[in-house]
N, C-alpha and C positions, 0 to 999 in steps of 0.2 A: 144293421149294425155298422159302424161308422168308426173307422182307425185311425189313427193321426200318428204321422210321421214325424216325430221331433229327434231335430237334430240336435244332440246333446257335444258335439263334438268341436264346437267354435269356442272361443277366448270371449270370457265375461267381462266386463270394464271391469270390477276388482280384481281380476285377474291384471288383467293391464297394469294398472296403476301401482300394483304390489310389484310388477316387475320392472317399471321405470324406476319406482320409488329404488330399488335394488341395484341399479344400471347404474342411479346416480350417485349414490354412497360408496360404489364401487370406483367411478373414473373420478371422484373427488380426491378420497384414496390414494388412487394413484398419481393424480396433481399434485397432492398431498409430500408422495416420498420426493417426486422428482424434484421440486424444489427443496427438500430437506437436502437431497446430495447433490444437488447444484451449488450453494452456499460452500463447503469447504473447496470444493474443487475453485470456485471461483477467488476464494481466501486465500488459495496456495496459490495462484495468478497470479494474485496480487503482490503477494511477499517475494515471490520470483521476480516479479520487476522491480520492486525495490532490492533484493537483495544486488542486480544486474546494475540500476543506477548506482548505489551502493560505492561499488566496484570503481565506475566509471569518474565520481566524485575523487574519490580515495587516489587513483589515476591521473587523473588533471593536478590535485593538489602536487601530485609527487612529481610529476615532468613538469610543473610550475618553478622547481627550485634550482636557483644555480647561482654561481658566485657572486652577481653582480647584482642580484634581488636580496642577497643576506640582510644587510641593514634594514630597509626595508617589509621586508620580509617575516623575520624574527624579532619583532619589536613585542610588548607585551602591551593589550588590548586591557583596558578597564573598561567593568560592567560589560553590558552585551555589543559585540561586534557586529557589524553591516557587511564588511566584507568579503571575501573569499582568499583567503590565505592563512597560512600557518601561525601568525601571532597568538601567542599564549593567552590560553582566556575561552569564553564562552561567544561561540559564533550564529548567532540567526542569519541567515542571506535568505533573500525574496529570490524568487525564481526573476523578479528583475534584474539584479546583480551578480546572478551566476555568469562563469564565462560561454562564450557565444556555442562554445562543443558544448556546452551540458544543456540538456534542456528538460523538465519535470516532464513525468510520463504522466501522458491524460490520462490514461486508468488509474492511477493513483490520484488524482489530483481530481477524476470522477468517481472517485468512491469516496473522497473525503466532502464529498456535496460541492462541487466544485470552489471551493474555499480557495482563496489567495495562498498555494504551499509556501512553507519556509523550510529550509534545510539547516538545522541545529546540528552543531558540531562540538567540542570541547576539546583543544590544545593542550596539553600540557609535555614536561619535561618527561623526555623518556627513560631516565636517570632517578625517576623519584623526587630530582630535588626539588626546593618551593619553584616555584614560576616566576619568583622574581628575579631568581639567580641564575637562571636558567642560559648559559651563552651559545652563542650564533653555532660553535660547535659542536654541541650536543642534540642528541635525535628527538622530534620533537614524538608525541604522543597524540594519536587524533583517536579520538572517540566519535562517534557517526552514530546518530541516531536516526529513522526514514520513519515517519509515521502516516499511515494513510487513512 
């Protein structure tokens, strides 16, 4: 008589393959969240530097002003402005005509696909009245928009 010793106790290839298949559904998964909670964290990055340039804009405009820039200064802008200064009206500036302290944050400026930024602002009378009446003596009103 003749016995045979089978080892029953080794991993089948469907074994295997059930457990890859499982490993890999599992660490996709997990690729899966980390980039879902990468995404706000890297959003609020974002708006943190804008809000910081923000700041810094708002800053320059304000230590920009003083007696001898009034005229100049407070004039009132038709259609969209190129500038940087406080004239009444609606202001687009290229990160080319900012002043030489300000400078666009690359992360904004690579999160918006590296696109030419522009800094949109909107002037008006701090007083409510129209903007066309609006005199050298009255506090102007800046609206700051930062879109990235």
């Amino acid at each position: 008589m003749r016995t045979t010793n089978l080892n029953n106790t080794a991993f089948s290839l469907l074994e295997i393959l059930l457990a890859s298949i499982i490993f890999i559904i599992t660490i996709g998964g997990l690729f899966a969240t980390l980039n879902a909670v990468r995404k706000p964290v890297a959003d609020k990055e974002n708006a943190l530097t804008a809000a910081i340039f923000g700041k810094q804009v708002l800053e320059t405009l304000r230590s920009s002003v003083n007696a001898q820039s009034s005229a100049n200064f407070y004039g009132i802008c038709s259609g969209n402005c190129t500038t940087f200064d406080l004239q009444l009206g609606t202001h687009q500036v290229s990160q080319a005509n900012l002043p030489t302290v300000l400078s666009w944050p690359s992360s904004l400026t690579a999160a918006n696909g590296g696109a030419n930024p522009v800094l949109n602002y909107t002037v008006s009378c701090g007083d409510g009245s129209p903007n066309n009446s609006c005199g050298a003596d009255i506090a102007r009103k800046v609206v700051l928009n930062i879109s990235w």
